[in-house]
C-alpha positions as CSV (number, residue, x, y, z in Angstrom):
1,X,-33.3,4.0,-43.4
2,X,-33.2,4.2,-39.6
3,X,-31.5,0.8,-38.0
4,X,-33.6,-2.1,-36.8
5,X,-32.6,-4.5,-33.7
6,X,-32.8,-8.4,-34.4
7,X,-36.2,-7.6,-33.6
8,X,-36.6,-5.3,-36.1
9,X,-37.6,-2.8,-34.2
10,X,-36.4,0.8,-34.9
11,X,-33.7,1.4,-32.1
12,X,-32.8,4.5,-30.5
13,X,-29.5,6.4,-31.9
14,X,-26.8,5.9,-28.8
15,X,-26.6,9.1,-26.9
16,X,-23.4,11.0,-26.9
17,X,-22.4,12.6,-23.5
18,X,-20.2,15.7,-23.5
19,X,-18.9,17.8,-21.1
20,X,-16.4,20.8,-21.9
21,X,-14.0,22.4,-20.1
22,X,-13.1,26.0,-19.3
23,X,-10.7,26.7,-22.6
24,X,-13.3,25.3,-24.5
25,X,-11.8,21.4,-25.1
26,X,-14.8,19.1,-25.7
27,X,-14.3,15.2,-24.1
28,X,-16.4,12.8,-25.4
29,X,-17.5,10.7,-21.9
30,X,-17.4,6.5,-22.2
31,X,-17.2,4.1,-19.9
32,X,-18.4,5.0,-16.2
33,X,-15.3,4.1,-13.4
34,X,-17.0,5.3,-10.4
35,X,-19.5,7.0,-9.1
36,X,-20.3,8.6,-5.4
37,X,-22.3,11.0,-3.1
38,X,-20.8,14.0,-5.2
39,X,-20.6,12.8,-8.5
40,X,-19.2,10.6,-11.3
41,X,-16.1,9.9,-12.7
42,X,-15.6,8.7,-16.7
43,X,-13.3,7.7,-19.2
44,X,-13.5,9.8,-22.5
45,X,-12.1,9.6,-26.0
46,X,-8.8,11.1,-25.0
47,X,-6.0,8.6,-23.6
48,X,-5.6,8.5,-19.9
49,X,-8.0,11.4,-19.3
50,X,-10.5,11.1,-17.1
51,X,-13.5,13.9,-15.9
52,X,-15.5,13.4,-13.2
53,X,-19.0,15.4,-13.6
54,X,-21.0,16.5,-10.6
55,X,-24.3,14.8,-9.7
56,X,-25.7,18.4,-9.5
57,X,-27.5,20.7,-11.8
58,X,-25.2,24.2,-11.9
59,X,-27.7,26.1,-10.4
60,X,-28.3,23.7,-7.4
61,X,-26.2,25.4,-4.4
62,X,-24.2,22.0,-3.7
63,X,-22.9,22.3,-7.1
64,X,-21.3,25.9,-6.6
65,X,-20.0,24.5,-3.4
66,X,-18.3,22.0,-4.4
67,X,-16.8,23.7,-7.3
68,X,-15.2,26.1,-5.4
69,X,-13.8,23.2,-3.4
70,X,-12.1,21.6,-6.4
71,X,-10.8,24.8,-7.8
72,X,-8.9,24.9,-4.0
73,X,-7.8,21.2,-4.7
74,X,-6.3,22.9,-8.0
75,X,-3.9,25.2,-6.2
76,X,-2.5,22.9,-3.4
77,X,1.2,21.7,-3.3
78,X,0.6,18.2,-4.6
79,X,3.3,18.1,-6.7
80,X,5.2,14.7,-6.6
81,X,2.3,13.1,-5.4
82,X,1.0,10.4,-6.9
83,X,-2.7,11.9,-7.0
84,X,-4.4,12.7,-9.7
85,X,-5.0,16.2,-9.4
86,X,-7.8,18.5,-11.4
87,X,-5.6,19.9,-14.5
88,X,-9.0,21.7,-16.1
89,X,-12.3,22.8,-14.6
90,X,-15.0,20.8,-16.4
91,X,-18.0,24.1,-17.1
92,X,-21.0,22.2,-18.7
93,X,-23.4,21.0,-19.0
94,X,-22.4,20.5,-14.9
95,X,-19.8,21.1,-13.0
96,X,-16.4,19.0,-12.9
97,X,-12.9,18.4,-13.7
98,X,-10.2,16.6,-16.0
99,X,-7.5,14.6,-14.6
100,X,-5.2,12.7,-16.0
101,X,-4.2,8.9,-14.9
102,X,-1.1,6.6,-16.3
103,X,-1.9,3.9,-18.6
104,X,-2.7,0.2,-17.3
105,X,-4.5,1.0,-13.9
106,X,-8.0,-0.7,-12.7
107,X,-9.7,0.5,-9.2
108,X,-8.5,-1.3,-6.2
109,X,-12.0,-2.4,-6.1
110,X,-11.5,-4.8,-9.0
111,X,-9.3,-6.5,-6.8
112,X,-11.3,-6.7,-4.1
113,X,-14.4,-8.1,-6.2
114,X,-11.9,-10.7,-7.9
115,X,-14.3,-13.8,-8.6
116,X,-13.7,-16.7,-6.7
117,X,-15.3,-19.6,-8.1
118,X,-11.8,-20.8,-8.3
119,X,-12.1,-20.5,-4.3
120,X,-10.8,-18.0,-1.9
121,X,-7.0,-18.9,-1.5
122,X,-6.5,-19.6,-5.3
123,X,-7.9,-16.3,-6.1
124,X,-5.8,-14.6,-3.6
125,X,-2.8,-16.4,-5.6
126,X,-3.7,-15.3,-8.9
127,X,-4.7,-12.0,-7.9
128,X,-0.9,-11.4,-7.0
129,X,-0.9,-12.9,-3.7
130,X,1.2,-11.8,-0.7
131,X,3.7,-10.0,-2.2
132,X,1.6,-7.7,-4.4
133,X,-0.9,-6.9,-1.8
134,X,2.2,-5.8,0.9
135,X,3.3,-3.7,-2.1
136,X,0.2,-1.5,-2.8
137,X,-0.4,-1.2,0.7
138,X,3.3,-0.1,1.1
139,X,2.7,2.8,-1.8
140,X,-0.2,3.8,-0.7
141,X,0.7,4.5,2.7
142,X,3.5,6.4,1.6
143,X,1.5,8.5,-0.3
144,X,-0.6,9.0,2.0
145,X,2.2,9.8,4.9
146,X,3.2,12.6,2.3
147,X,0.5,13.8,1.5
148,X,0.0,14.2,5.2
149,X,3.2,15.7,6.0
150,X,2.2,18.5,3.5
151,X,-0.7,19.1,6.2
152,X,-3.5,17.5,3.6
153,X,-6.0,15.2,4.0
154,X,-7.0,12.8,1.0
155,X,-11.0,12.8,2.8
156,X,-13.0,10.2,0.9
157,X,-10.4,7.4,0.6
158,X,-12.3,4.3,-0.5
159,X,-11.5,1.3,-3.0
160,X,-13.0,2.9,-5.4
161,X,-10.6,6.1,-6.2
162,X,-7.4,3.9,-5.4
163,X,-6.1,3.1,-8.6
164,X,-3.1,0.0,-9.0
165,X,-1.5,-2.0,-11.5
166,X,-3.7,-4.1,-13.3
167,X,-0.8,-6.4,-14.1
168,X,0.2,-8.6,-11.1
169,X,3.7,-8.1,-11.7
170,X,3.4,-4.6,-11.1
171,X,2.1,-2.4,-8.0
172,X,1.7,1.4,-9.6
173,X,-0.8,3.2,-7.2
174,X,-2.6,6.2,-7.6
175,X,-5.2,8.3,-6.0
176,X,-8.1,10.0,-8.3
177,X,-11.1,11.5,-7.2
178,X,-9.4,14.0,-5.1
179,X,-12.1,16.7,-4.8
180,X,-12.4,16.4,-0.8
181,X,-8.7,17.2,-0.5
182,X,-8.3,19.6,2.5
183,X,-5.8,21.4,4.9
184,X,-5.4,19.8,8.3
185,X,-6.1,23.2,9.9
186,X,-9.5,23.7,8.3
187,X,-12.4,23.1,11.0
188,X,-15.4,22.4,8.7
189,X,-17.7,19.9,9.1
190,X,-17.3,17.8,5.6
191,X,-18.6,14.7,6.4
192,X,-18.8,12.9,2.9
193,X,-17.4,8.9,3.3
194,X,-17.6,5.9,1.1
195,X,-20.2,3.4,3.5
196,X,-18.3,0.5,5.0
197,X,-15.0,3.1,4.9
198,X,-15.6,5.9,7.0
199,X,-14.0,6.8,10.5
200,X,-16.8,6.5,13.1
201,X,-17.0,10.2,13.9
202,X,-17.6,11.0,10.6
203,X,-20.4,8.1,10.4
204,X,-22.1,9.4,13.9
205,X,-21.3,12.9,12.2
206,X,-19.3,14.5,15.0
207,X,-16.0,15.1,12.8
208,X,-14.6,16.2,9.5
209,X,-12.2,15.1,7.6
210,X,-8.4,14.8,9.0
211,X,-5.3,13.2,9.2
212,X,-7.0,10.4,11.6
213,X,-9.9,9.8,9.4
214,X,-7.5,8.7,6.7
215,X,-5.5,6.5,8.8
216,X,-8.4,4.6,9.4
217,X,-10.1,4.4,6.1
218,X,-6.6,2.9,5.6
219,X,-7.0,0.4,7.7
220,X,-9.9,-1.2,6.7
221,X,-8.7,-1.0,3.2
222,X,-5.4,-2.9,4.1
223,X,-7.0,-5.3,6.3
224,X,-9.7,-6.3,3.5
225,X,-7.2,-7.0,0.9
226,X,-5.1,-8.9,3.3
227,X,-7.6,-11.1,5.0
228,X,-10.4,-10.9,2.9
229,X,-12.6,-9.6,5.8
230,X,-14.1,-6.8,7.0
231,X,-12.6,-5.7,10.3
232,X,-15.9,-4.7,11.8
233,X,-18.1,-7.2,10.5
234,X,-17.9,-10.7,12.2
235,X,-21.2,-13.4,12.2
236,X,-22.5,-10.7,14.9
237,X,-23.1,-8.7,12.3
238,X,-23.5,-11.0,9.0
239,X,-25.8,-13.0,10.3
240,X,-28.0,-10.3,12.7
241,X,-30.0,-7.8,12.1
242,X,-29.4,-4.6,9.6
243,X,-29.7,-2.4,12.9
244,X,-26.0,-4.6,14.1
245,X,-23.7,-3.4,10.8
246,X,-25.1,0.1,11.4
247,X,-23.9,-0.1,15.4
248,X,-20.6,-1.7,14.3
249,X,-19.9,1.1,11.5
250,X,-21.0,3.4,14.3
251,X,-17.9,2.2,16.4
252,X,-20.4,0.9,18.8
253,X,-19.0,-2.9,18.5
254,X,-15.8,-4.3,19.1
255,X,-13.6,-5.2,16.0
256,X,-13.5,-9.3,14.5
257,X,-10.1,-9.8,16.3
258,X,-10.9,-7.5,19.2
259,X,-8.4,-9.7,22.1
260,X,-10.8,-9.5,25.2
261,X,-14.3,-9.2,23.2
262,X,-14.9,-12.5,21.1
263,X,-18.5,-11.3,20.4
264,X,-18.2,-10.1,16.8
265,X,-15.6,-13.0,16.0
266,X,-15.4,-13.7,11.9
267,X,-15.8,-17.8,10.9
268,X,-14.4,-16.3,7.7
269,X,-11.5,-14.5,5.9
270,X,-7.7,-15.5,5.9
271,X,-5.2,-16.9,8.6
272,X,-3.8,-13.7,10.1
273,X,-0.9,-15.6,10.3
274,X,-0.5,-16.1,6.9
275,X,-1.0,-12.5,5.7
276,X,-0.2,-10.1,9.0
277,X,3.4,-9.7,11.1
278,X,3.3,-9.0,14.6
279,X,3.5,-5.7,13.5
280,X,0.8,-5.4,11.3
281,X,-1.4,-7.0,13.7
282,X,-0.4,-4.8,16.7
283,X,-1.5,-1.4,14.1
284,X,-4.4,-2.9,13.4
285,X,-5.3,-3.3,17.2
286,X,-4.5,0.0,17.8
287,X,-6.6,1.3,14.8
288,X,-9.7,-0.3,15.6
289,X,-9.0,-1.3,19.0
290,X,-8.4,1.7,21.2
291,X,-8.6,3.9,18.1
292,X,-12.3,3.1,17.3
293,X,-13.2,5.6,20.2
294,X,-10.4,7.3,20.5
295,X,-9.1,8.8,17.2
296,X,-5.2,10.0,18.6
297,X,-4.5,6.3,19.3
298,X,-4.5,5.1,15.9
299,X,-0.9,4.6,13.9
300,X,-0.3,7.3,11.7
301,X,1.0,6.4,7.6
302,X,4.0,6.9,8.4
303,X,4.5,3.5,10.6
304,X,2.3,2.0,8.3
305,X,4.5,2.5,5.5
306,X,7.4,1.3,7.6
307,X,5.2,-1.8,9.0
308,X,4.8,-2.9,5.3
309,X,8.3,-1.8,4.4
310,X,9.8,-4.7,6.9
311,X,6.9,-7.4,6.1
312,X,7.7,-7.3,2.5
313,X,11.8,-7.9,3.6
314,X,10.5,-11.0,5.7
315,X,9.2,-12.7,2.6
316,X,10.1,-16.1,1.0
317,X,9.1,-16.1,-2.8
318,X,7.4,-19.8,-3.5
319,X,8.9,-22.2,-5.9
320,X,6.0,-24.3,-6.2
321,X,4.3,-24.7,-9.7
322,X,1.1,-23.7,-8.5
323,X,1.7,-21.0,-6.5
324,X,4.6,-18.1,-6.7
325,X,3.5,-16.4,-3.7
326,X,5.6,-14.7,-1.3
327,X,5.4,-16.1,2.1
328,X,6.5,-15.1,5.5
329,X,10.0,-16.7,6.3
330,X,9.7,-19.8,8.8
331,X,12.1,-22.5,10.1
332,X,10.7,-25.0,7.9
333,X,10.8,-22.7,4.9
334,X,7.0,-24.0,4.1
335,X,4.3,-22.1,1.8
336,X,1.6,-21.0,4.1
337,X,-0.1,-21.1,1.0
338,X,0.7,-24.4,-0.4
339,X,3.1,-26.1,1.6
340,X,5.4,-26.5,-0.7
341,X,9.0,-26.3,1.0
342,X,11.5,-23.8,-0.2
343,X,14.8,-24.7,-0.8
344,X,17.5,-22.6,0.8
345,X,19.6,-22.4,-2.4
346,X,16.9,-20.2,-3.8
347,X,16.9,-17.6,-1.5
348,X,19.9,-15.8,0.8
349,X,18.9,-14.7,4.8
350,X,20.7,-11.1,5.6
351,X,21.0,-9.9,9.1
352,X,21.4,-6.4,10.1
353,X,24.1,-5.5,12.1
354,X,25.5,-2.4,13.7
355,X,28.9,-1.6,14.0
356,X,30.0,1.0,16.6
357,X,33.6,1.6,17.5
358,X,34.6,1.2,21.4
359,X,37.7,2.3,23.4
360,X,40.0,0.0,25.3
361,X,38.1,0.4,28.5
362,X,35.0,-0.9,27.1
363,X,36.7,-4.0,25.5
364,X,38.2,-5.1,28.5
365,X,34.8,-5.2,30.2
366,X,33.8,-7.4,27.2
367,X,32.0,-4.6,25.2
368,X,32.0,-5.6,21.4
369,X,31.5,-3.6,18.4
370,X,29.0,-5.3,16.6
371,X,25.5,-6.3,17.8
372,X,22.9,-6.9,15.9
373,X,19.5,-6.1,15.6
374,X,16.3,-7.6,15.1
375,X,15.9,-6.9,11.0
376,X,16.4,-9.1,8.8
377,X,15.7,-9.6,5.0
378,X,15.7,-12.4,2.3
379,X,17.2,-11.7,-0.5
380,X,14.6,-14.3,-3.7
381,X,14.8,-14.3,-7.6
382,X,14.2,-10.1,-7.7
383,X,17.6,-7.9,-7.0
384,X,17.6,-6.5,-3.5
385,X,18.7,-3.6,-2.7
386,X,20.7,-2.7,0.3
387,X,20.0,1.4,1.8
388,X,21.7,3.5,3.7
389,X,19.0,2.9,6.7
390,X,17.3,-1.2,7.1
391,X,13.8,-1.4,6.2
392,X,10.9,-0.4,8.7
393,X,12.5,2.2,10.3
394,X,11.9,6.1,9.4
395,X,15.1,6.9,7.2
396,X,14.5,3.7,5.0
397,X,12.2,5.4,2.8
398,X,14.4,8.5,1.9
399,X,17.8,6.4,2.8
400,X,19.9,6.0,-0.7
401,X,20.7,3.0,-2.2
402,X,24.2,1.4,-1.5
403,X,24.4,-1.5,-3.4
404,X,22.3,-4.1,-5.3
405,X,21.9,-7.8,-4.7
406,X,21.5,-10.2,-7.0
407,X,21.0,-13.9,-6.8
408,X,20.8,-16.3,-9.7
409,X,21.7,-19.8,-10.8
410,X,25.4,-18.9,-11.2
411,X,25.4,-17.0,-7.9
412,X,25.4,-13.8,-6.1
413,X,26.6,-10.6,-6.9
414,X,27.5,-7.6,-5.1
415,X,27.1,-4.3,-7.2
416,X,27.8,-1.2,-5.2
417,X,26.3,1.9,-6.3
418,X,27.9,4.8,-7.7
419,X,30.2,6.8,-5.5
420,X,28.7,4.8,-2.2
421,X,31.3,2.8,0.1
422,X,30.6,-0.5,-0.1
423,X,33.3,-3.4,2.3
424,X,33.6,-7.0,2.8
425,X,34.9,-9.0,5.6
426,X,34.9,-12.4,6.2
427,X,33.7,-13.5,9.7
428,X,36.6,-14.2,11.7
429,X,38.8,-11.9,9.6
430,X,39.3,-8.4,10.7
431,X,40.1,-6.9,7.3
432,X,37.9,-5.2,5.2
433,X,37.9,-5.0,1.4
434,X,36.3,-1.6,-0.3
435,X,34.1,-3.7,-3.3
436,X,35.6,-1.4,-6.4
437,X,33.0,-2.7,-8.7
438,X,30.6,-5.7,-8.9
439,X,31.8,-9.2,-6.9
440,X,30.7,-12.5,-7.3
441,X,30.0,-15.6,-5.2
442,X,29.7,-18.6,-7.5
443,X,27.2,-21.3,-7.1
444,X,30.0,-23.7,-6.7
445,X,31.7,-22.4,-3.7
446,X,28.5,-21.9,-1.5
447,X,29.4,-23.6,1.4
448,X,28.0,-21.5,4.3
449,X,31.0,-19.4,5.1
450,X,29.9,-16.1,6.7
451,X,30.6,-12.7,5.5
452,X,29.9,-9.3,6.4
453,X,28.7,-6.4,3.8
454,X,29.8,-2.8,5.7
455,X,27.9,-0.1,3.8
456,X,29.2,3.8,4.9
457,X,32.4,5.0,6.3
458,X,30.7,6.5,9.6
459,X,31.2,5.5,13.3
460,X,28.0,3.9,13.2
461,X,27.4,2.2,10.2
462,X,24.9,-0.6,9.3
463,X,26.5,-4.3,7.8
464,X,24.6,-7.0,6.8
465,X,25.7,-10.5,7.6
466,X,24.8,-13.3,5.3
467,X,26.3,-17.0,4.5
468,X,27.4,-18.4,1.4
């Protein structure tokens, strides 16, 4: 008997999709993830394998094309990368690929489209807030600053093939979808962006994809899940005409915080305050600022990753019962997000320092060897750890651990790590104690007496100074 709906009409047997793969291996396609200008991408029965299937018949030409484009992808040094490269060549019935993916990741995009019926802020809390969003951002730049370093390109970098952590209390980050991968030296025209994502000059289509055009699909990426705004789409261009987003996309209008241009101003989105450090703001000027005409002028990943790096060190986790957010450290220790007020016992300010040795001559003339810098980071409820190089700079990324900070009810402790030289001085004491193994400060003597954490035996070596 052939099934009946409610109705009880006869329904149509489900169609199965199949596509197989060059040794023969058949995946059964499910659930749709994406889908772009070249194709789509799938789940199938397998876990944590994904295909993506080409939007073209095999013997369309753009199908051979692009074919031989992923079978490049294939060979290139991506190894280590967190990109989820084409493992088989997908054969019929189109054209495609197999990747595989960890387990537990949603698009970026989910994020992005979070509902918020609950209202704006509250979402951006239980989406992960702050913290989590500096995180991804932070990964994902410094993939992509590898991947550039290898002289790649990632091409078509849109929410939509950035895969995270789909629990908040983790920030995994993965790129799939990798068919427009390309070497920087190639001078084709490949024009394919995601709409609201592309670099200008591929929009206007007077560029390929590069190094540049990455840097700025970045942007508007990290400056959407931080404000919840578009960068180039104020009231100028939400409430005009369709012909305004097309001229903004274009490059042809100044950005929503342009400094001198108020034009295209947005009466939406998050205080920049709130989510962007000087930093972060000044790269996002110079992105879409000069950068909007002038490719050259925009920050590469690399100082992104290092921009990010030093905003998540600035951050005060919130103790308040509705929130949990991080926030950026202030004199009043307030929640921009709440307002509740932090107390100091729940988090521990560390100053970096720099210690470099001077001769007698110098001293007399008041020369001291110790000045410090302008990092800083808060050590909350998660262990810190302390590296060979402060974060936002370039070495912080590659610098080795030295020790491990770890604050609790109890206390602190001090856990140097493995064969690293770890010292403590008092302030106003001149000797320094090697840390043999783990040292704690109890709870009970916290009484804002200053020490001094010395990490390396060189000339110039980095301390942190903190109170307890």
């Amino acid at each position: 008997m052939k099934p009946t709906d409610d109705s009880g009409e006869h329904k149509k047997p489900q169609e199965k999709r199949a596509a197989q793969d060059e040794h023969g291996t058949v995946y059964q396609v499910t659930t749709k993830l994406s889908s772009g200008g070249q194709g789509s991408v799938w789940q199938t029965e397998f876990p944590n394998v994904l295909v993506k299937v080409s939007r073209f018949r095999r013997d369309q030409p753009e199908s051979a094309k692009w074919f031989e484009q992923v079978q490049r992808v294939k060979r290139l040094p991506l190894d280590g990368l967190k990109v989820a490269r084409p493992q088989a060549m997908i054969v019929k019935p189109r054209h495609g690929y197999v990747m595989e993916l960890m387990d537990g990741l949603e698009p970026l995009q989910t994020l992005l489209e979070a509902p918020i019926a609950d209202g704006r802020l509250r979402t951006f809390i239980r989406t992960g807030g702050l913290s989590r969003r500096l995180r991804l951002l932070g990964a994902l730049a410094g993939t992509l600053a590898d991947l550039h370093g290898r002289g790649l390109a990632y091409g078509d970098l849109s929410p939509g093939n950035i895969f995270v952590s789909r629990s908040t209390e983790h920030s995994e980050v993965w790129l799939i979808d990798c068919d427009n991968l390309t070497v920087l030296s190639r001078t084709d025209t490949q024009g394919i962006y995601t709409p609201d994502y592309g670099a200008p000059e591929i929009v206007r289509g007077i560029s390929g994809i590069d190094s540049l055009t990455d840097a700025w699909s970045f942007a508007v990426i990290a400056f959407q899940l931080l404000t919840l705004q578009h960068p180039l789409k104020g009231d100028l261009v939400n409430d005009g005409e369709e012909d305004e987003e097309r001229r903004a996309l274009r490059g042809e209008l100044p950005w929503i915080d342009d400094p001198d241009d108020e034009s295209n101003r947005a009466s939406s989105g998050m205080n920049r305050e709130w989510v962007l450090t000087s930093t972060l703001m000044d790269l996002f000027q110079r992105c879409f600022g000069s950068g909007r005409d002038t490719p050259q002028e925009r920050p590469p990943m690399s100082e992104w990753r290092e921009a990010f790096e030093l905003a998540l060190s600035a951050l005060v986790t919130c103790g308040g019962s509705d929130c949990g957010s991080g926030f950026y450290l202030n004199d009043e220790r307030q929640c921009s997000f709440c307002d509740h007020v932090e107390s100091g016992d729940r988090h521990v300010l560390l100053w970096h320092w720099m210690h470099a040795p001077v001769d007698e001559e110098d001293m007399a003339i008041g020369v001291k060897p110790f000045f410090r810098t302008s990092r800083f980071q808060v050590l909350n409820e998660d262990p810190l750890e302390l590296r060979a190089s402060p974060p936002g700079t370039a070495a912080y990324a590659q610098s080795e651990p030295m020790c491990t900070l770890t604050l609790t009810e109890d206390g602190l402790r001090v856990d140097p790590a493995p064969g690293m030289t770890v010292r403590l001085q008092t302030v106003g004491d001149r000797r320094l104690r090697q840390l043999k193994r783990g040292e704690w400060f109890t709870a009970a003597n916290r009484k804002g007496e200053a020490y001094m954490l010395h990490l390396g035996n060189s000339d110039m070596r980095h301390v942190w100074h903190f109170k307890w």
